[in-house]
C-alpha positions as CSV (number, residue, x, y, z in Angstrom):
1,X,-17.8,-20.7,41.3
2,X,-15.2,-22.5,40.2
3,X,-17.0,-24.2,36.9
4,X,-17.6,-20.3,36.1
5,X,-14.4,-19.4,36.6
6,X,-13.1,-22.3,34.3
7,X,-15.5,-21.5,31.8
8,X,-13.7,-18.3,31.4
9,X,-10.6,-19.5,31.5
10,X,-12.0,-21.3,28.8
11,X,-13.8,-19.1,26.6
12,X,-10.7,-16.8,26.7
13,X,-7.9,-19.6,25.9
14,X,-10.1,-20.4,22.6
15,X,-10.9,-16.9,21.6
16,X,-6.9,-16.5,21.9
17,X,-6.3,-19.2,19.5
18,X,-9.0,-18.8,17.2
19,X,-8.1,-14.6,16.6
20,X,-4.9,-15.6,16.4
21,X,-5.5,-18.0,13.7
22,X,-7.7,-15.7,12.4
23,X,-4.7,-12.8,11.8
24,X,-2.6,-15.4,10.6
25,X,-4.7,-16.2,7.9
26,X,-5.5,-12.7,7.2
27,X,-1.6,-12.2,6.3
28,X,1.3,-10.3,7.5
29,X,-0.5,-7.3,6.1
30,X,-2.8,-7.1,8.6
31,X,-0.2,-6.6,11.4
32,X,2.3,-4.0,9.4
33,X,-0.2,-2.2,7.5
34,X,-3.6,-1.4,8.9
35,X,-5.9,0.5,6.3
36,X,-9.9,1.9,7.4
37,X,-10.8,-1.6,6.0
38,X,-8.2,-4.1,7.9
39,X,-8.7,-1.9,11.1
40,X,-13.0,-2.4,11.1
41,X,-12.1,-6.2,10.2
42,X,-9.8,-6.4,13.5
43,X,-12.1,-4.0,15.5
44,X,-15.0,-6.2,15.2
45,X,-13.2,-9.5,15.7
46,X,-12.5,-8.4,19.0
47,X,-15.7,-7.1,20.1
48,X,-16.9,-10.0,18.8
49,X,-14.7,-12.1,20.9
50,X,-15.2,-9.7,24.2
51,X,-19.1,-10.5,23.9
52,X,-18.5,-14.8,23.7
53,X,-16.4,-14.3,26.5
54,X,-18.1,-12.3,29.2
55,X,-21.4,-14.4,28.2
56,X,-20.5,-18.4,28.7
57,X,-24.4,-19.0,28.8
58,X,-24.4,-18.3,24.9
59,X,-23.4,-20.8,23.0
60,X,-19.5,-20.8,21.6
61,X,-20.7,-21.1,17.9
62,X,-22.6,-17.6,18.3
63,X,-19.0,-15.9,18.4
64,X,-17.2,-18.3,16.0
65,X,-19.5,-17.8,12.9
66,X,-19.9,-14.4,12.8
67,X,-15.7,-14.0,13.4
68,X,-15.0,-16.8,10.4
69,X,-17.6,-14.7,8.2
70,X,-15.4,-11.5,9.1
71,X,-12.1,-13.8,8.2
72,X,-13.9,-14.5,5.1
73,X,-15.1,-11.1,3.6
74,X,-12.0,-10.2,4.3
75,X,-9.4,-12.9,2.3
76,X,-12.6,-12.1,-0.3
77,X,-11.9,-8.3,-0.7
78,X,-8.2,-9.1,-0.6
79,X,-8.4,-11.7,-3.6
80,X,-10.6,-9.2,-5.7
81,X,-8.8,-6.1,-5.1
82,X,-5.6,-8.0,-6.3
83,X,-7.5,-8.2,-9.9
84,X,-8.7,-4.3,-9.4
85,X,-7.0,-1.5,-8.6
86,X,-10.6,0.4,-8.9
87,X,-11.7,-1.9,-6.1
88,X,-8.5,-1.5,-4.1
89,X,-8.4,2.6,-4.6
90,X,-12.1,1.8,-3.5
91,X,-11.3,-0.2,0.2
92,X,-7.9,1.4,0.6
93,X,-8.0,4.9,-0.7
94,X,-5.3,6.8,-2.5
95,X,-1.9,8.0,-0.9
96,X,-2.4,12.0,-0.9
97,X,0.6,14.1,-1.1
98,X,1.4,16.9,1.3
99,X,4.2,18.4,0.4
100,X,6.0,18.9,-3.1
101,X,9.7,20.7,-3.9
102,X,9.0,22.3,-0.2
103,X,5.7,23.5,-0.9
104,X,2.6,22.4,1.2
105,X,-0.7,21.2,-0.2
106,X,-3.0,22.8,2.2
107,X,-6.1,21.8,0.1
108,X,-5.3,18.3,0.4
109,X,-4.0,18.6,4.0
110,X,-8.0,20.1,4.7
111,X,-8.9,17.0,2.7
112,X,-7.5,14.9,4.9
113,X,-7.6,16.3,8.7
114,X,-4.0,16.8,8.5
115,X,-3.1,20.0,10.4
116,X,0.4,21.5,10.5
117,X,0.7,20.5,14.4
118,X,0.6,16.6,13.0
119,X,2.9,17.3,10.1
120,X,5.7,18.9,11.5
121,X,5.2,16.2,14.0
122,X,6.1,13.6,11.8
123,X,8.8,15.6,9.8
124,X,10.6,15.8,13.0
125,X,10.6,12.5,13.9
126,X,12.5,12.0,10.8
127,X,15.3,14.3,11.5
128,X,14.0,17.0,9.1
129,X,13.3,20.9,10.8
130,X,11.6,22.6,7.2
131,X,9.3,21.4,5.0
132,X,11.9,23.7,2.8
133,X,13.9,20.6,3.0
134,X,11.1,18.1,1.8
135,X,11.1,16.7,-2.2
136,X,7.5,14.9,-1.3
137,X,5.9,14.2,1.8
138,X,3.4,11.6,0.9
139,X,0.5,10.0,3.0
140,X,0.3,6.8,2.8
141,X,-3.3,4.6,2.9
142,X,-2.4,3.3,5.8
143,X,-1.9,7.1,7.5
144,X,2.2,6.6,7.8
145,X,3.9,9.4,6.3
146,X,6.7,8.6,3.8
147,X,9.4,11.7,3.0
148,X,11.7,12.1,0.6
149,X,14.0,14.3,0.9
150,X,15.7,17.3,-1.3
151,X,19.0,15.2,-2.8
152,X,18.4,12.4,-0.8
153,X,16.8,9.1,-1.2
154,X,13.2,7.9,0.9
155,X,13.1,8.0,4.8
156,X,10.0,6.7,6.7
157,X,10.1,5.4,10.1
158,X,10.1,1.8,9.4
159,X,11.7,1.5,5.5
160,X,15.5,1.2,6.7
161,X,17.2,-0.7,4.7
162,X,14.4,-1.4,2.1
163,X,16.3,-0.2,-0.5
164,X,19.0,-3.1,-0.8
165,X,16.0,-6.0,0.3
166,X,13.6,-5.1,-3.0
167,X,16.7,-4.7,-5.2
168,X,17.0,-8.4,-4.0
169,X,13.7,-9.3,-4.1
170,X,13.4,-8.3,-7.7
171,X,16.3,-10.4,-8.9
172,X,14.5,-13.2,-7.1
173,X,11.2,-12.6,-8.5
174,X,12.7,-11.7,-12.4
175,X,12.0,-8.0,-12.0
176,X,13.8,-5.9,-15.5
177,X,14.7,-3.0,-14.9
178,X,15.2,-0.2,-18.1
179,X,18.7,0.7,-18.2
180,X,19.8,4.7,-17.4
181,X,21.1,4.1,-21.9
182,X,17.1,3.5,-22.6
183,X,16.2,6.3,-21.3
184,X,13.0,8.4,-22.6
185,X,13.2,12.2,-23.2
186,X,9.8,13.3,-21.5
187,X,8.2,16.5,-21.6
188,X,9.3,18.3,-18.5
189,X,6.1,20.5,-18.4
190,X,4.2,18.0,-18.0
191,X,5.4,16.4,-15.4
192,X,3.4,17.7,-12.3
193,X,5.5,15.5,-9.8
194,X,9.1,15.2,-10.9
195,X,10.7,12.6,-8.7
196,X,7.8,9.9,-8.5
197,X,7.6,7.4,-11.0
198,X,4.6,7.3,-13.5
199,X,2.9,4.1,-14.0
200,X,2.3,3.2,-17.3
201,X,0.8,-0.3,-16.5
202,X,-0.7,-2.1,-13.3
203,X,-1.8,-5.3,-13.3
204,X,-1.9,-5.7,-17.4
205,X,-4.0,-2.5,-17.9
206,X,-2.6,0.2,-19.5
207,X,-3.0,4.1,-18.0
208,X,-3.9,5.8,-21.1
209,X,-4.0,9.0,-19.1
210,X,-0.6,8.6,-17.9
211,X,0.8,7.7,-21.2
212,X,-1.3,10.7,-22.9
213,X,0.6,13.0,-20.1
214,X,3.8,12.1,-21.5
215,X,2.6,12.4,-24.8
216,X,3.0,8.5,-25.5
217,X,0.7,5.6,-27.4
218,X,0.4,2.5,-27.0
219,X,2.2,1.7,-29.9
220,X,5.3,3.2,-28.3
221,X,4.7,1.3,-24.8
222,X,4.1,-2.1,-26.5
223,X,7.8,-1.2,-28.3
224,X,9.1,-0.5,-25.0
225,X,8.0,-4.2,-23.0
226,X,9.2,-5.9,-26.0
227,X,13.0,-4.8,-25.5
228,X,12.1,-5.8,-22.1
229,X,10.8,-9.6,-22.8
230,X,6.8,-8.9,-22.4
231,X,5.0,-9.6,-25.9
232,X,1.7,-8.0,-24.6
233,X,0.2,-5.4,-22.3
234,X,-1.2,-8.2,-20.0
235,X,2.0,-10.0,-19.4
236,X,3.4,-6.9,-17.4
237,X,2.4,-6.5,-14.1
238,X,3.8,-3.0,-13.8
239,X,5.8,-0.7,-15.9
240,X,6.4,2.7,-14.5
241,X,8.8,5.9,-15.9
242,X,10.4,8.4,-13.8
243,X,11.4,11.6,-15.3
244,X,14.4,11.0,-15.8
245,X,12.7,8.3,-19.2
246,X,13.8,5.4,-17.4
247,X,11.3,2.5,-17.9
248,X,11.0,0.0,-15.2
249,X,9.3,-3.3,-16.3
250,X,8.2,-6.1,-13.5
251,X,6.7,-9.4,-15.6
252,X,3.7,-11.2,-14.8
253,X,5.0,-15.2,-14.0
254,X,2.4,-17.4,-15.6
């Protein structure tokens, strides 16, 4: 009785360590952002760890491999998808948006299982009473719901105070940003979300279709990361424009 009781104690003490390990080398993401993909990673891990420990007759390898294979497909995807934003819109999804200049998407809310009950819901618990009042109501990958607001800057329940920490971490990390005199005049009709910036490069790939929708080339972009300090397209890890025309330009550190 005892010896099985021990072996419990056991089996439960290691499987506490090892998951724990296991989120740790996973990465902070995994605890402030769960997406479809991180949540079936952390599901299984602990049915995976349930099963070793209620059967102490199996051996303790049985659980371990299969949870350091989980560990491992998933550091895997996470490496790749940092090289492809077709494999991360692939695992993580797009963020949908809900409402724009107080209007609601109710084609995309169908899309997603979003009903108004869950909207207003969320709206609420960020101090706002109309959808009247919302710029963009965006869904994020991870199902949070970020909101900005008419005239005022983004609220979401956990970005307080975000603002002042990335302008921070940009100067740490050599982020340029254009300056409000090098601003762009943009066709205003063809901007179908004024308010959100428009990438114009992600991870050294240019967006033709984004810079055809401003009616841009690439001759014009490559001008642009030059006045920033980028001689090419793949030493720019992003460059964005709101519409307002000012170009935001964040380096590639080689």
């Amino acid at each position: 009785m005892f010896q099985h009781i021990s072996a419990h104690i056991f089996l439960t003490v290691l499987m506490y360590i090892f998951i724990f390990l296991c989120m740790r080398i996973m990465g902070k993401r995994e605890i402030g952002k769960l997406s479809v993909f991180d949540l079936t990673i952390s599901i299984m891990i602990a049915e995976i760890a349930v099963f070793s420990i209620e059967d102490i007759e199996r051996p303790i390898y049985d659980g371990l491999v299969p949870m350091a294979t989980l560990v491992l497909i998933q550091i895997l995807a996470a490496q790749l998808s940092l090289k492809s934003r077709k494999l991360r819109l692939l695992i993580d999804g797009k963020p949908s948006i809900l409402i724009s200049d107080g209007k609601l998407h109710r084609g995309e809310m169908r899309k997603q299982r979003y009903n108004i009950d869950d909207l207003m819901l969320q709206l609420r618990g960020q101090n706002i009473d109309s959808p009247a009042d919302v710029e963009f109501a965006i869904l994020e990958t991870s199902g949070q719901l970020t909101v900005i607001e008419k005239n005022k800057g983004v609220s979401s329940s956990n970005q307080s105070g975000n603002s002042s920490s990335a302008a921070e971490t940009g100067q740490r990390n050599g982020i340029s940003e254009g300056n409000t005199s090098d601003s762009v005049k943009l066709p205003s009709h063809k901007i179908r979300y004024e308010g959100l910036p428009i990438p114009l490069i992600m991870d050294g790939k240019v967006q033709d279709q984004n810079l055809e929708m401003i009616g841009k080339t690439r001759f014009w972009l490559r001008t642009q990361i030059r006045q920033k300090g980028a001689s090419d397209f793949r030493d720019v890890f992003l460059c964005s424009i709101d519409h307002k025309g000012k170009i935001y330009v964040d380096r590639l550190l080689h």
